[in-house]
DSSP file (Angstrom, degrees, kcal/mol; ACC not computed):
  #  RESIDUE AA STRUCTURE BP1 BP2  ACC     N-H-->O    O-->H-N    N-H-->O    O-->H-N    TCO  KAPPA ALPHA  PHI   PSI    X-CA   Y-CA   Z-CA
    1    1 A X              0   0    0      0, 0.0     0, 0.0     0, 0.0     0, 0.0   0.000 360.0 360.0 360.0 122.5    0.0    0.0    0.0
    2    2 A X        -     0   0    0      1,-0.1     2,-0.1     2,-0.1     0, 0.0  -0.340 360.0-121.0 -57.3 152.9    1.4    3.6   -1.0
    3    3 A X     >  -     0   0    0     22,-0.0     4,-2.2     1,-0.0    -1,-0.1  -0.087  21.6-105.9 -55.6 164.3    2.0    6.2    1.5
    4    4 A X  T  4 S+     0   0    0      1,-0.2    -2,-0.1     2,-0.2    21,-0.0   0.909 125.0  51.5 -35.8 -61.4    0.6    9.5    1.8
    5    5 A X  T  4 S+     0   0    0      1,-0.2     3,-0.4     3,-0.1    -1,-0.2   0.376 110.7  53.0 -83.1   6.6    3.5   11.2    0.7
    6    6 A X  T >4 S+     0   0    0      1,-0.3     2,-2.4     2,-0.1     3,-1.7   0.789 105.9  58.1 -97.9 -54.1    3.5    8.6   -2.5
    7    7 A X  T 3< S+     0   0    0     -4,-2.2    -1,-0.3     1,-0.3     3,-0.1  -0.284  91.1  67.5 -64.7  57.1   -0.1    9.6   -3.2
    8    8 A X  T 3  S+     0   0    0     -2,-2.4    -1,-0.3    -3,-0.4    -3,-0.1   0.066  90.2  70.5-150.2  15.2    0.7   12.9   -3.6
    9    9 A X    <   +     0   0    0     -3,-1.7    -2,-0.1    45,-0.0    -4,-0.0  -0.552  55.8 169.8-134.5  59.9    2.7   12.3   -6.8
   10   10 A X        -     0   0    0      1,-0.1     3,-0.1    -3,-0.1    45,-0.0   0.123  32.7-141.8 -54.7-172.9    0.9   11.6   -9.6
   11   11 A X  S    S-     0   0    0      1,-0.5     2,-0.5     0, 0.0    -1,-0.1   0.519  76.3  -4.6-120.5   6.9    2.3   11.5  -12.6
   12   12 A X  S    S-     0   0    0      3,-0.0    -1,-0.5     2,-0.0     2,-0.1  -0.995  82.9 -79.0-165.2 160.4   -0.6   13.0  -14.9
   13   13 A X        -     0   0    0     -2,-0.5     2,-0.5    -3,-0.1   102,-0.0  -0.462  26.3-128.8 -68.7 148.2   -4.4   14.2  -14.3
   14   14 A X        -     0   0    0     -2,-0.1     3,-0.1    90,-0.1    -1,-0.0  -0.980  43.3-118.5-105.1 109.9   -7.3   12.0  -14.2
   15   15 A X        -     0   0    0     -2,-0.5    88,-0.1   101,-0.1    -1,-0.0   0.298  45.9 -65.2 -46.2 157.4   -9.3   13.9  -16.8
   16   16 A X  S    S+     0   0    0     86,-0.1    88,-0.2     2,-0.0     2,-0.1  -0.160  82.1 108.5 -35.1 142.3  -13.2   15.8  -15.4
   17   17 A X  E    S-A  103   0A   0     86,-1.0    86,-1.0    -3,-0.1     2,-0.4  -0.388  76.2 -79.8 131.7 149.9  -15.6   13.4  -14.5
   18   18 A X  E     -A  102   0A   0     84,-0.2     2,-0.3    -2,-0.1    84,-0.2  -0.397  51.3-178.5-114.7  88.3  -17.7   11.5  -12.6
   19   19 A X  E     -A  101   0A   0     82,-2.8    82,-2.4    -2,-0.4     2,-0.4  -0.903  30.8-134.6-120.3 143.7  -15.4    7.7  -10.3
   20   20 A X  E     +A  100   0A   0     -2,-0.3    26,-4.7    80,-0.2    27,-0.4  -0.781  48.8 150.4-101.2 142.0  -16.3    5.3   -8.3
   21   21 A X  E     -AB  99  45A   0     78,-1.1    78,-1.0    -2,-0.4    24,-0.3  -0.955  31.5-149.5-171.7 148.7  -13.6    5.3   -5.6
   22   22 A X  E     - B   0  44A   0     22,-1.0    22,-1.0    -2,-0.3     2,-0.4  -0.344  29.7-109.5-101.9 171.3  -12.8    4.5   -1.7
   23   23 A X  E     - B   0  43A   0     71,-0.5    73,-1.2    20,-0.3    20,-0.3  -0.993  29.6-178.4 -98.7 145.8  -10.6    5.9    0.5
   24   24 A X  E     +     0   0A   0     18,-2.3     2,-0.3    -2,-0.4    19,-0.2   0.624  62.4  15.8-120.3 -32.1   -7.8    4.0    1.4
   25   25 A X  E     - B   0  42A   0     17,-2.1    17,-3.1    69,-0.1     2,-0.3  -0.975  64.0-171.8-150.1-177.5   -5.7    5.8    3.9
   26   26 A X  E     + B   0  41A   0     -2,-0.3     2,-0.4    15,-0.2    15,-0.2  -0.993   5.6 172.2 176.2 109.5   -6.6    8.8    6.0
   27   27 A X  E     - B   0  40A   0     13,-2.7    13,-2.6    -2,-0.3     2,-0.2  -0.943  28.7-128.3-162.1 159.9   -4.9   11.2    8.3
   28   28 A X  E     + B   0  39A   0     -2,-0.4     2,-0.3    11,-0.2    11,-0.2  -0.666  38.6 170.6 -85.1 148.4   -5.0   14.6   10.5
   29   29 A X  E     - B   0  38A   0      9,-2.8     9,-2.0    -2,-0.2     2,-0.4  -0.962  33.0-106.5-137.1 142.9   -2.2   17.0    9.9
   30   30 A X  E     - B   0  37A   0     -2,-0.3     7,-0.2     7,-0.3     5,-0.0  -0.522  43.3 -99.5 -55.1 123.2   -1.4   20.1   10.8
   31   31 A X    >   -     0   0    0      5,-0.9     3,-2.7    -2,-0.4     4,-0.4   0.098  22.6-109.1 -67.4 166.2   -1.6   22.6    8.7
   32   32 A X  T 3  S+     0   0    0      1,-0.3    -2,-0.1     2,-0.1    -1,-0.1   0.846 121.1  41.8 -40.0 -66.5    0.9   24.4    6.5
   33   33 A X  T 3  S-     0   0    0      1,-0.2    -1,-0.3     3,-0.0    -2,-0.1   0.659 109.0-122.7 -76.4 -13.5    0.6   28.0    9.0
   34   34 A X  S <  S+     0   0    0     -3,-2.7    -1,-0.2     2,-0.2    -2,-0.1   0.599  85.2 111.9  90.2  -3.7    0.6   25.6   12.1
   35   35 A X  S    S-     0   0    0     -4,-0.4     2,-0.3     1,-0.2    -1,-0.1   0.921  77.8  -5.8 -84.6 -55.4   -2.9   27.3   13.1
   36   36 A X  S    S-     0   0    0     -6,-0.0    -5,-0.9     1,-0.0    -2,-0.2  -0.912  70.8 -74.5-157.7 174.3   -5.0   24.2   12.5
   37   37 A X  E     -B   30   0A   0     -2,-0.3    25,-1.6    -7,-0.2    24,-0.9  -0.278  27.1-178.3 -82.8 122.3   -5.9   20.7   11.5
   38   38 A X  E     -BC  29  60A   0     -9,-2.0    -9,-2.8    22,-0.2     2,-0.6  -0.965  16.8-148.0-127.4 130.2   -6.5   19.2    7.7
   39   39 A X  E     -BC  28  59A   0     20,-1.8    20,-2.4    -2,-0.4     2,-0.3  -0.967  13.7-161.4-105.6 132.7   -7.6   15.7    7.2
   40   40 A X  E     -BC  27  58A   0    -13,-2.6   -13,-2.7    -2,-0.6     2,-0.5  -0.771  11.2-179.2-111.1 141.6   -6.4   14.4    4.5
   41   41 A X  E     -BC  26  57A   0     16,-1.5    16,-2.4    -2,-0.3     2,-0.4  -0.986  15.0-146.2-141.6 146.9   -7.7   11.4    2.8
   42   42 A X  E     -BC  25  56A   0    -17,-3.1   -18,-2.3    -2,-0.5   -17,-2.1  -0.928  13.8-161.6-109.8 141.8   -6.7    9.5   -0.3
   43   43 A X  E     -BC  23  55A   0     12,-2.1    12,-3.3    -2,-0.4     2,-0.4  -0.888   4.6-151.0-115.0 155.0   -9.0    8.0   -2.3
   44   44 A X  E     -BC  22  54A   0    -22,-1.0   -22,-1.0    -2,-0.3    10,-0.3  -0.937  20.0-126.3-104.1 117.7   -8.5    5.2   -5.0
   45   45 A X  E     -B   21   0A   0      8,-3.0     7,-1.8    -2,-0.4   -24,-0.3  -0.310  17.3-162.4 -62.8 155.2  -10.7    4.7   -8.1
   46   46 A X        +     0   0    0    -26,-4.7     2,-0.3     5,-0.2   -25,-0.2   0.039  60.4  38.4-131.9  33.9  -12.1    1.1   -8.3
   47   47 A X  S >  S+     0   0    0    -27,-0.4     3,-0.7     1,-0.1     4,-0.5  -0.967  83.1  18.5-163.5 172.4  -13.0    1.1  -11.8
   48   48 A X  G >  S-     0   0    0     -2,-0.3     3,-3.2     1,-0.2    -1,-0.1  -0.018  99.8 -39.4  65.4 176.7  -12.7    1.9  -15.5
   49   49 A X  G 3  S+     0   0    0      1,-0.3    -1,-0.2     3,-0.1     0, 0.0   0.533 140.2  53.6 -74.5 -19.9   -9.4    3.0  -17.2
   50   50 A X  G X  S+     0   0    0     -3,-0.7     3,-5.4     2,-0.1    -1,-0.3   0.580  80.9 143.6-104.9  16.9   -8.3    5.0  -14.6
   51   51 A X  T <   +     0   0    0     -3,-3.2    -5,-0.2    -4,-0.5     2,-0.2   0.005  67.5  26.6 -23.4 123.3   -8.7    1.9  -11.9
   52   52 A X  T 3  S+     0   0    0     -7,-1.8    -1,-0.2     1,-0.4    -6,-0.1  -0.190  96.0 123.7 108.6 -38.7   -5.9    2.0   -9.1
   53   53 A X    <   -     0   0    0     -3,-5.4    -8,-3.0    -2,-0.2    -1,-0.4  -0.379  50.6-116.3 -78.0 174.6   -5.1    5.8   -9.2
   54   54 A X  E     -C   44   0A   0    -10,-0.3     2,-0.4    -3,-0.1   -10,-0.2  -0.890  23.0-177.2 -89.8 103.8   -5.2    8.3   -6.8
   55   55 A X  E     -C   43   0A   0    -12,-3.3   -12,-2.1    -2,-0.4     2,-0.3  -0.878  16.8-154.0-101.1 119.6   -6.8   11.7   -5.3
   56   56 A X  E     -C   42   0A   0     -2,-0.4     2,-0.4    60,-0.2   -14,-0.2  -0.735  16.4-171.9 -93.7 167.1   -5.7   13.2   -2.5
   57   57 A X  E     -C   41   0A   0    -16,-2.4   -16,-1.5    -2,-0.3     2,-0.4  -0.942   4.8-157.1-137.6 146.1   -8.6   15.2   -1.0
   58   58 A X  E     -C   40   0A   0     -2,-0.4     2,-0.7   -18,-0.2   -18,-0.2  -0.840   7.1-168.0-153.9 129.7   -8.2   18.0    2.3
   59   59 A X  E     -C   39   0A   0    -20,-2.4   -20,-1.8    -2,-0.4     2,-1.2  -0.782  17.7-144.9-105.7 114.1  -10.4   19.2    4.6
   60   60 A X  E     +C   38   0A   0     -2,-0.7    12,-0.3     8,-0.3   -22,-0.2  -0.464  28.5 167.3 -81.4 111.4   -9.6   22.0    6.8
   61   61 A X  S    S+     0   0    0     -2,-1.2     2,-0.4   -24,-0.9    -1,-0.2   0.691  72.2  27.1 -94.3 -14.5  -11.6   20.8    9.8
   62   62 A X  S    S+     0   0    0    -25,-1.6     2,-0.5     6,-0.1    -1,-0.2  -0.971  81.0 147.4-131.5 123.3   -9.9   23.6   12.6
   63   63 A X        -     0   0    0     -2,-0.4     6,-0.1    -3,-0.1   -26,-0.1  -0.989  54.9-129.5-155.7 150.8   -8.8   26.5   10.7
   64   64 A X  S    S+     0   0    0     -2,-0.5     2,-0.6   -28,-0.1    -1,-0.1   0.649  95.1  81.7 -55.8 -34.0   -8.8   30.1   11.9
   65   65 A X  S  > S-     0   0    0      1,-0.2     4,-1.4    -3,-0.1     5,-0.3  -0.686  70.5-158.7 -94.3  90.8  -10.7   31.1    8.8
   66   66 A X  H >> S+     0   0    0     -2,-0.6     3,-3.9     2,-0.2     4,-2.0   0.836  89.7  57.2 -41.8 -74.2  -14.4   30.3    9.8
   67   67 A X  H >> S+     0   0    0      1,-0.3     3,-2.1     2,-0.3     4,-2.0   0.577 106.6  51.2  26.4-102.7  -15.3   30.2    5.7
   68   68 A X  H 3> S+     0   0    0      1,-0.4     4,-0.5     2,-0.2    -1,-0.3   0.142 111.8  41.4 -34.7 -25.9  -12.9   27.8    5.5
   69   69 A X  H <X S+     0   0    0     -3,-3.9     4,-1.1    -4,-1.4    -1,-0.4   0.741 113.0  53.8 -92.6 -43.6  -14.1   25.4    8.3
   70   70 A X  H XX>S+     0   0    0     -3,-2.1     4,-2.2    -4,-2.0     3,-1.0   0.987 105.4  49.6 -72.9 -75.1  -17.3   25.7    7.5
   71   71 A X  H 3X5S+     0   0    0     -4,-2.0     4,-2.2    -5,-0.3     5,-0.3   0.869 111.1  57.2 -15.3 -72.7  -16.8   24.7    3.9
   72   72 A X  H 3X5S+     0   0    0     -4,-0.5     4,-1.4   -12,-0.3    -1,-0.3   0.770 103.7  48.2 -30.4 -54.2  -14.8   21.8    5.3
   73   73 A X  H <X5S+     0   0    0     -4,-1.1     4,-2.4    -3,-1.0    -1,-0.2   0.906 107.6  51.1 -63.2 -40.9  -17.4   20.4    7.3
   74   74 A X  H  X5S+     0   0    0     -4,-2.2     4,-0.6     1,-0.2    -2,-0.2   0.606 109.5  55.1 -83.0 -14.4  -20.3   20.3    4.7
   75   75 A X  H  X<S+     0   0    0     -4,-2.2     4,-2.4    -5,-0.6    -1,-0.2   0.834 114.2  37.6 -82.3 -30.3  -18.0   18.6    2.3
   76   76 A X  H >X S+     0   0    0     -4,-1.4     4,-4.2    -5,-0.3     3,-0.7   0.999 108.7  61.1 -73.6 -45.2  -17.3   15.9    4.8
   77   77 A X  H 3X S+     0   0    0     -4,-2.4     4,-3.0     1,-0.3    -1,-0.2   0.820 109.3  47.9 -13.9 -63.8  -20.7   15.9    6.0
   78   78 A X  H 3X S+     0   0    0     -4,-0.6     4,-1.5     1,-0.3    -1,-0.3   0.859 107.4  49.8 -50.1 -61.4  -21.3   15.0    2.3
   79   79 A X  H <X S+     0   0    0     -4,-2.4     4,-2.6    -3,-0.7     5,-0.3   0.694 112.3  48.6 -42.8 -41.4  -18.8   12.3    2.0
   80   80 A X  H  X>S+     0   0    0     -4,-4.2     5,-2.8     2,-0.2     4,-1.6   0.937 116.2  43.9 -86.1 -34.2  -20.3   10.4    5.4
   81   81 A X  H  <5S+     0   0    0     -4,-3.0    -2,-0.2    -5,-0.5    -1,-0.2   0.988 110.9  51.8 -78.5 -44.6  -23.9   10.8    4.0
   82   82 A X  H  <5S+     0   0    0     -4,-1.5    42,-0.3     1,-0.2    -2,-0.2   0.961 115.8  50.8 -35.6 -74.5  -22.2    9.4    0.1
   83   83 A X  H  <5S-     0   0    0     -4,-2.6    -1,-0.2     1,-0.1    -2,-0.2   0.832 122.6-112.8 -50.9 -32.0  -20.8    6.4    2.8
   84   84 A X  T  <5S+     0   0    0     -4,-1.6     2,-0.2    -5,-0.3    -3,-0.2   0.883  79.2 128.2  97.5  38.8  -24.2    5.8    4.2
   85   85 A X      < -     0   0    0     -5,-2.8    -1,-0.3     1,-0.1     3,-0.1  -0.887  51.9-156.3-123.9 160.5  -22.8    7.3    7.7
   86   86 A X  S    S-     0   0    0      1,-0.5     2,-0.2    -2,-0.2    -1,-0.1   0.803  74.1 -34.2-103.9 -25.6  -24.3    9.8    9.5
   87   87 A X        -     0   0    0     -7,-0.1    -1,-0.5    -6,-0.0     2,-0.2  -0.766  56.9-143.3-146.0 174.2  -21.3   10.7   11.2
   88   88 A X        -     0   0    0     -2,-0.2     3,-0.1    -3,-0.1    -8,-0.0  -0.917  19.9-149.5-153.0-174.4  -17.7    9.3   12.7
   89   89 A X  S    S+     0   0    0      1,-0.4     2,-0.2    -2,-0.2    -1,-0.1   0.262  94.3  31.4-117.1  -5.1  -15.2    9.8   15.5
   90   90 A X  S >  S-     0   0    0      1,-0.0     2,-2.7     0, 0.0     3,-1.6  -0.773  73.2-131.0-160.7 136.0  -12.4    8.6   13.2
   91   91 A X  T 3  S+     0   0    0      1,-0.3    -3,-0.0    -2,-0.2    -1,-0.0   0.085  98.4  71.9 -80.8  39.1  -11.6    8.8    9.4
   92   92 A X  T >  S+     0   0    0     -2,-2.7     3,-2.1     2,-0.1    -1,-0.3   0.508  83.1  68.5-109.0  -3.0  -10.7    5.2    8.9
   93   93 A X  T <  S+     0   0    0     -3,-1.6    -2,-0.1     1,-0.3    -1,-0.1   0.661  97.5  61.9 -80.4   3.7  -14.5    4.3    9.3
   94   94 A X  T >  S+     0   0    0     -4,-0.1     3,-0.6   -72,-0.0   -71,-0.5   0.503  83.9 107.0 -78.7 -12.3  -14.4    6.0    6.1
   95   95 A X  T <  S+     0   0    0     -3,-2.1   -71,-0.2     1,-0.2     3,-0.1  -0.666  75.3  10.1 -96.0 127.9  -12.2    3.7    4.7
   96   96 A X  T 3  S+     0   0    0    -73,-1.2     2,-0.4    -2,-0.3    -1,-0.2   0.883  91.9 121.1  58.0  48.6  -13.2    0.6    1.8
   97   97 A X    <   -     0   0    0     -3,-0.6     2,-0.8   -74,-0.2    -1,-0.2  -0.966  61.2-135.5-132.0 128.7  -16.6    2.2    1.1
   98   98 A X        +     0   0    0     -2,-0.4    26,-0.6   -76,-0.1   -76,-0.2  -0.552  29.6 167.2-102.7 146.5  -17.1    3.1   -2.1
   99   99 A X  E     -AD  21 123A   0    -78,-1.0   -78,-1.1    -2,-0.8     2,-0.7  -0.341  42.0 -96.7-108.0 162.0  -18.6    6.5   -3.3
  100  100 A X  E     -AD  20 122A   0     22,-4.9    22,-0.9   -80,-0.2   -80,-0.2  -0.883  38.3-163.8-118.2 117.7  -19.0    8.5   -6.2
  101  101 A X  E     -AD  19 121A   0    -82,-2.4   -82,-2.8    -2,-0.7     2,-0.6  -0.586  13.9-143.2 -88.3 139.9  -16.1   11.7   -6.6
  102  102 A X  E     -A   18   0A   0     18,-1.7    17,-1.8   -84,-0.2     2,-0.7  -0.815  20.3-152.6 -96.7  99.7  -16.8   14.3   -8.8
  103  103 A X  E     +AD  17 118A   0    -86,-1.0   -86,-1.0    -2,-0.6     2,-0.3  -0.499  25.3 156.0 -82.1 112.0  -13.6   15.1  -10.3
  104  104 A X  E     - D   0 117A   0     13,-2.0    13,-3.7    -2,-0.7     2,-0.3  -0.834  39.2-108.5-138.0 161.8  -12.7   18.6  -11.6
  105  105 A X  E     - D   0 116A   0     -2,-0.3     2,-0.6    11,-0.2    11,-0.3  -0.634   9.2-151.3 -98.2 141.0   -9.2   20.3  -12.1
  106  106 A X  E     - D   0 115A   0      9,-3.7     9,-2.0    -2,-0.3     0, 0.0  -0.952  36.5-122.3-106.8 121.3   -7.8   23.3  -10.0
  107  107 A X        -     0   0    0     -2,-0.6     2,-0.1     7,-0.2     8,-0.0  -0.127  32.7-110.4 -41.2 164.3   -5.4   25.3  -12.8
  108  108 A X        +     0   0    0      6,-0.1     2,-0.2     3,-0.0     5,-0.2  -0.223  51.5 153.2 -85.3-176.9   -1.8   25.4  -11.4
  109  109 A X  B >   +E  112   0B   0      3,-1.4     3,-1.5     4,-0.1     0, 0.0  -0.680  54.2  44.3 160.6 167.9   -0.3   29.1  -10.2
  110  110 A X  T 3  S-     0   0    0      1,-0.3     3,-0.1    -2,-0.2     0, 0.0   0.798 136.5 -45.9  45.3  40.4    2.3   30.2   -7.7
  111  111 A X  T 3  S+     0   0    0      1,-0.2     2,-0.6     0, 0.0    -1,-0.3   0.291 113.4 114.6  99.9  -9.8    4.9   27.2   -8.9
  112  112 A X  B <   -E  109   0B   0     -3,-1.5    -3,-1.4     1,-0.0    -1,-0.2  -0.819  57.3-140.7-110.6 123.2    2.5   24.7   -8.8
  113  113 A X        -     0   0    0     -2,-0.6    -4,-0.1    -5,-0.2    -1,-0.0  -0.038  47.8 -59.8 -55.3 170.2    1.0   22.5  -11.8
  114  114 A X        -     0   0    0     -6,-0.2     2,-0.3    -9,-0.0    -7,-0.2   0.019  56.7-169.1  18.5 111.7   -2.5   21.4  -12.4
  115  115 A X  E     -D  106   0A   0     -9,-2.0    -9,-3.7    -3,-0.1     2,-0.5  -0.891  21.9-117.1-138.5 168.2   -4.4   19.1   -9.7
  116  116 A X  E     -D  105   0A   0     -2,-0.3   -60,-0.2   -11,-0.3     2,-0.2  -0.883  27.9-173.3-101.3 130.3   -7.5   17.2   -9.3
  117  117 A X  E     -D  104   0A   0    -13,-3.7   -13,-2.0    -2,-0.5     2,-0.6  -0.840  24.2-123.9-118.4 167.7   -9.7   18.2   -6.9
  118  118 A X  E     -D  103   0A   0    -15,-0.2   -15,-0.2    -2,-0.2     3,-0.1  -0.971  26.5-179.4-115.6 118.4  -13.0   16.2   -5.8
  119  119 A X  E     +     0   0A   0    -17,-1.8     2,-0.2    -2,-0.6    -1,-0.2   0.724  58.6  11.7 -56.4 -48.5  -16.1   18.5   -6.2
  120  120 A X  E     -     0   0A   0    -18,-0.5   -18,-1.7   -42,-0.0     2,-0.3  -0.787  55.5-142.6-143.6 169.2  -18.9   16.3   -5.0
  121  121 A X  E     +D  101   0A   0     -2,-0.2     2,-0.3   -20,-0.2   -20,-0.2  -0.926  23.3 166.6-141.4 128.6  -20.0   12.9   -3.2
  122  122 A X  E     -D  100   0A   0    -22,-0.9   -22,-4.9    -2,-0.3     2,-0.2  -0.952  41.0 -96.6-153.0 168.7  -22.8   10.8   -4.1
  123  123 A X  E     -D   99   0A   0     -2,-0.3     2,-0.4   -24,-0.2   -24,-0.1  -0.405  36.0-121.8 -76.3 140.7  -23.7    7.1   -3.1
  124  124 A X        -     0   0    0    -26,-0.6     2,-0.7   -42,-0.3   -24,-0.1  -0.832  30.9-149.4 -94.1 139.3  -22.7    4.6   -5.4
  125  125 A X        -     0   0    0     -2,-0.4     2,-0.9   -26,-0.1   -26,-0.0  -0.921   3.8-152.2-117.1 136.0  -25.9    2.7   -6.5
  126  126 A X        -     0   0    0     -2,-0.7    -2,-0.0     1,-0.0     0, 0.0  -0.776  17.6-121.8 -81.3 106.8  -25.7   -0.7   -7.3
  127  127 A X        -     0   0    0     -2,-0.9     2,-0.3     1,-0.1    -1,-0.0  -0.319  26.0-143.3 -42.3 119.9  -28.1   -2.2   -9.7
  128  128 A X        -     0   0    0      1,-0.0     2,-0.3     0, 0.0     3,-0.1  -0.742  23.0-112.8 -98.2 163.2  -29.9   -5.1   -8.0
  129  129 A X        -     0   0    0     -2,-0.3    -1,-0.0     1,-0.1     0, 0.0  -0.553  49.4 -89.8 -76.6 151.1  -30.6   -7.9  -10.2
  130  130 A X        -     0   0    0     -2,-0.3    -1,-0.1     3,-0.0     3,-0.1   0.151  50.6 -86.4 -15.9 142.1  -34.7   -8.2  -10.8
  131  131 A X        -     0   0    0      1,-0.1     2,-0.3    -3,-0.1     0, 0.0  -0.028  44.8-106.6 -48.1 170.8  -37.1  -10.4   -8.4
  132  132 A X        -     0   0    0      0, 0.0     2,-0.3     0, 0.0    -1,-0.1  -0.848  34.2-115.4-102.7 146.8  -37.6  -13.8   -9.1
  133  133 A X        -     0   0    0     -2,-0.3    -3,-0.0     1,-0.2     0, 0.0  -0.557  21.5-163.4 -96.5 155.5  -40.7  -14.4  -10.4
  134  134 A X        +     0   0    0     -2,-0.3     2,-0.5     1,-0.1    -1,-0.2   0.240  66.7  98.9-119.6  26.9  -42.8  -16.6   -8.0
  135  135 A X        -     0   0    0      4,-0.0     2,-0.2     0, 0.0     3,-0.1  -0.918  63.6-163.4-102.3 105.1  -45.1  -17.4  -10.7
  136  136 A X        -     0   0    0     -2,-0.5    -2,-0.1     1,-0.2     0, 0.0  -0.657  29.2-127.9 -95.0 167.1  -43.9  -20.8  -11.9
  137  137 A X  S    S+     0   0    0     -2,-0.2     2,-0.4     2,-0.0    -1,-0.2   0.739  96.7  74.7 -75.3 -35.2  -45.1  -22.0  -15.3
  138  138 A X  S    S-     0   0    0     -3,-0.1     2,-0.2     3,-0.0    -2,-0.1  -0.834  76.3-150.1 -82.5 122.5  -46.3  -25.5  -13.3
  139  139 A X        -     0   0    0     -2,-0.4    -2,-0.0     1,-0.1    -4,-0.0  -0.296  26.9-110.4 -89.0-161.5  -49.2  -24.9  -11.3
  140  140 A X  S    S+     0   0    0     -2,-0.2    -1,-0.1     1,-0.1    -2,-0.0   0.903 114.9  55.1-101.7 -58.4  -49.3  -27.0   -8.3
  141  141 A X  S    S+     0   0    0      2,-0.0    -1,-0.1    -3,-0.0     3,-0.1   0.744  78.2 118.7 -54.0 -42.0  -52.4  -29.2   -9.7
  142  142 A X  S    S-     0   0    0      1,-0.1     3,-0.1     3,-0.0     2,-0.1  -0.146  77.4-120.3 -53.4 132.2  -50.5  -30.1  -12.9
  143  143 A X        -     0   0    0      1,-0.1     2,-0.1     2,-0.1    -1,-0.1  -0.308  49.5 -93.6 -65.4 147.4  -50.1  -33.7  -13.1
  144  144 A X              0   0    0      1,-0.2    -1,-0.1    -3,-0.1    -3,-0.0  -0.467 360.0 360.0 -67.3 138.8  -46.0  -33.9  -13.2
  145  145 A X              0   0    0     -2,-0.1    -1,-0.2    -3,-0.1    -2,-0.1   0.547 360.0 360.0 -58.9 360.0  -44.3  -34.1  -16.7
């Protein structure tokens, strides 16, 4: 299993669009200015051509900048409702349930390329297969073939 600091080198974008993906590992850090708390979680896609890569995603969940906290929460908020959670007390109970990311691209500036960022959360829905029908083509009274 990659590190953090591995998922945080892609080598290319994963073009706009719509992935089904988990997160696989998951941690608080302190942020760059030292004022407050980010969790940061990578998630994996689990399907389709870009299967196996990586997003890292960060939520400032103590920050100075209320905005900025606020924002943070209502995205995770989003992501535990996307998991089918109402909450947690710790981001690994976030971990190997798979979601739907919206993926969209932040332009580079100030030395820094290009990223993926995750826009959105939805529940993955599964297709379940059809009922069985419980009409059998032998009625009960038919003498047996």
């Amino acid at each position: 299993m990659a590190t953090l600091a591995q998922a945080d080198t892609a080598s290319a974008l994963i073009p706009k669009g719509d992935y089904q993906a988990m997160v696989v590992d998951s941690a608080v850090l302190p942020t760059a200015s030292g004022s407050g708390e980010l969790l940061k979680l990578v998630f994996e896609i689990g399907a389709g051509a870009f299967r196996r890569r990586r997003i890292v995603e960060r939520f400032n969940i103590v920050n100075p900048h209320a905005t900025a906290q606020r924002i943070a929460q209502e995205m995770l908020a989003r992501l535990c409702a996307a998991a089918g959670l109402a909450g947690i007390a710790d981001s690994e109970e976030l971990h190997g349930i798979p979601v739907i990311i919206r993926v969209d691209i932040r332009p580079g500036g100030e030395g820094y390329g290009d990223q993926n960022v995750i826009k959105d959360y939805r529940p993955l829905v599964v297709a379940k297969p059809p009922p069985k029908s419980s009409v059998s083509a032998r009625r009960p009274w038919d003498p047996a073939a």
